[in-house]
N, C-alpha and C positions, 0 to 999 in steps of 0.2 A: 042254759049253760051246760045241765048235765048231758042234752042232747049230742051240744057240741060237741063234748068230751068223749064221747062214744064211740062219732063218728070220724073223731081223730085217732081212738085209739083202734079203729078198726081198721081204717088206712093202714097207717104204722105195721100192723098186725099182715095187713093184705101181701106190704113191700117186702116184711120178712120172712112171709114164705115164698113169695113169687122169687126173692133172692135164693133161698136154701132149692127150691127149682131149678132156675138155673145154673147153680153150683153141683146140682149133679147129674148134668148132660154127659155120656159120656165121650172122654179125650181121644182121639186118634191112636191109636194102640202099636201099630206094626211099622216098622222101617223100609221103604223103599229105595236100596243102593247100587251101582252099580260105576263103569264106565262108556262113555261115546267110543266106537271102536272101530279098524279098519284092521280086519285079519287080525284082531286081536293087539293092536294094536292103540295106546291112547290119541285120541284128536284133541289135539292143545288147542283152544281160543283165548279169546279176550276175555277178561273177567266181570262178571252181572252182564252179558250182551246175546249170549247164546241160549233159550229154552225150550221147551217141549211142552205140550200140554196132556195132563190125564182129564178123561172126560167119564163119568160115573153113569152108564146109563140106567134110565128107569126112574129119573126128575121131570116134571114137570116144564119145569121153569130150572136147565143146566147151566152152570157156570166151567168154566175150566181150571181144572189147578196149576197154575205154572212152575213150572220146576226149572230151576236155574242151574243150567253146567258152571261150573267152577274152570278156571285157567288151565288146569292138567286136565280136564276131559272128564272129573270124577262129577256127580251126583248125589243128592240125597233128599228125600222125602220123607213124612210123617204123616202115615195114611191111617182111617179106618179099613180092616180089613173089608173086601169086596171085590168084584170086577170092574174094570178100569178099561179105558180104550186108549192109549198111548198115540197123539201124532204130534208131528213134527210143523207147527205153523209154515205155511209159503214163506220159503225166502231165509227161511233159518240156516244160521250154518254155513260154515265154507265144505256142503258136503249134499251129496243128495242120498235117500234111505234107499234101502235095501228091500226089493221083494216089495210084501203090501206097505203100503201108503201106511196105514192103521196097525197097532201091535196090540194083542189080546194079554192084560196083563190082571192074573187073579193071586189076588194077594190077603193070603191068610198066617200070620206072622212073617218076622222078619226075613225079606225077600232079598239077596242079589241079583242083579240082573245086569248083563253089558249089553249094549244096544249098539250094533254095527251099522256102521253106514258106508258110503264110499265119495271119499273126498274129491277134488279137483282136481288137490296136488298135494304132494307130502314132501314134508321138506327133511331131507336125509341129509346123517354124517354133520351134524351143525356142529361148529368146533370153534371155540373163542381163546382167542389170545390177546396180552395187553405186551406195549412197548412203547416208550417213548411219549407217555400221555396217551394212548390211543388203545381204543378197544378192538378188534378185526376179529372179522366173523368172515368165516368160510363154510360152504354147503351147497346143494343141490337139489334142485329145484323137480319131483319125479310127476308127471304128467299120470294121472292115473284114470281119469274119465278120458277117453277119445273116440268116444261117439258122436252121433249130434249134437250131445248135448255140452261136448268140449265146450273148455272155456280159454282165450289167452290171460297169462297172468297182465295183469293191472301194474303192479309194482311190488318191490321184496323192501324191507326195511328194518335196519337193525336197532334196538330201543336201550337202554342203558337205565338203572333207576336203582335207587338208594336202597329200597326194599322187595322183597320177592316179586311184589304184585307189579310186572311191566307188562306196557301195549303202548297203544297213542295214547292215549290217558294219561297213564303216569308214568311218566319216566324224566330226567333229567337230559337226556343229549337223545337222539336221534336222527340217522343219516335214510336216504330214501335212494334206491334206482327205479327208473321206472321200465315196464316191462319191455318198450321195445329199443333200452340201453344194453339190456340184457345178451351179450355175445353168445354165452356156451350157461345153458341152464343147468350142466352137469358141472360146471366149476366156477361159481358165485359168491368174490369178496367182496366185503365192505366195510368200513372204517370209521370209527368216532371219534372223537376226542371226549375225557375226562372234563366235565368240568368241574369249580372248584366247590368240595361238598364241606355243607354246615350245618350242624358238629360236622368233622372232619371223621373219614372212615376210612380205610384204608382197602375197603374192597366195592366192589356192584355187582350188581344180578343182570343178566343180560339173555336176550333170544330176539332172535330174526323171527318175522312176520310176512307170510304173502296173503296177497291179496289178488282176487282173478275179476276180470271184469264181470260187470251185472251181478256181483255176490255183495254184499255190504260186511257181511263178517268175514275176517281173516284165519287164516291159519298159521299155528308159532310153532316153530320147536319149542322143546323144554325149557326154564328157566334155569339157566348155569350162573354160581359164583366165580365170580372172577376175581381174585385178588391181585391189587393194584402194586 
């Protein structure tokens, strides 16, 4: 019995310093911020859909960290300080990077950093008005890759939604053109209707969204309130 007792108080004994251990790994220290950018520029997308990955060389066995843009184009991470390799997964983004593929990013306290790329298309001058139940969105549609690697737009589409966070996802009313309804891409309306909100509020948030073929993520203007 007292054997037993031993070897249970030595377990016990084992767990609480193998805990006190692990409680003092140390924590991630430095901030890594900045925004997605085009001439300086915010790249508005959808929100949780758009990331980048840092990759830390000099593991064995690397995993990637994924870092998620946010709807206005901003970022943020919580790193250990070190050198980091920044790329942008195939297929991310309604944008392609800039210059190398890969970005060299050494990070020894809190870091800004904008990360420019060059979109597909940017959508300029977006401008919202309400009348008569109805939300309208006016704007322009700006072609900005035309190279080979152009793309035609897919469809433009206006979103409407109780709280800041609009896309396909969430919003409450949404109208859609698709791109080849499109007459003149430098003057681009489109029209919603209100519908009826519970609780009742007296405004919405609203932005237009394009989409180009072969890209899966969009790109939005800002999100604008609109009082009803």
């Amino acid at each position: 019995m007292k054997k037993l007792k031993f070897i249970f108080t030595l377990l016990v004994a084992t767990a609480i310093f193998a805990s006190c251990d692990w409680d003092n790994y140390d924590e991630p220290e430095s901030f890594l911020k900045g925004t997605i950018v085009y001439n300086g520029e915010p790249i508005n997308v959808s929100y949780n859909d758009v990331n980048f990955q840092l990759w830390e060389p000099g593991w064995e066995l690397s995993y990637p960290i994924n870092v998620v843009i946010d709807q206005d184009g901003t970022y943020s991470a919580l790193l250990f300080n070190g050198s980091y390799k920044l790329v942008f997964p195939d297929g991310q983004g309604p944008f392609r990077t800039v210059g190398a593929d890969t970005l060299d990013v050494n990070l020894n306290g809190d870091q800004n950093m904008d990360i420019e790329v060059e979109p597909y298309y940017m959508i300029r001058n977006a401008q919202f008005s309400t009348s008569g139940g109805n939300v309208t969105a006016t704007f322009q549609a700006e072609k900005i890759i035309t190279d080979a690697d152009a793309r035609d737009i897919e469809r433009v589409n206006l979103y409407i939604n109780k709280s800041q966070f609009v896309d396909f996802r969430t919003n409450i009313a949404s109208t859609e053109i698709g791109g080849g309804d499109i007459a003149d891409a430098n003057s681009i309306s489109m029209s919603v209707a209100v519908p009826e909100i519970t609780p009742t509020q007296n405004y919405v948030y609203a932005r237009v969204g394009l989409k180009v073929a072969g890209r899966e993520d969009m790109i939005f203007s800002s999100v604008q309130r609109i009082d009803l």
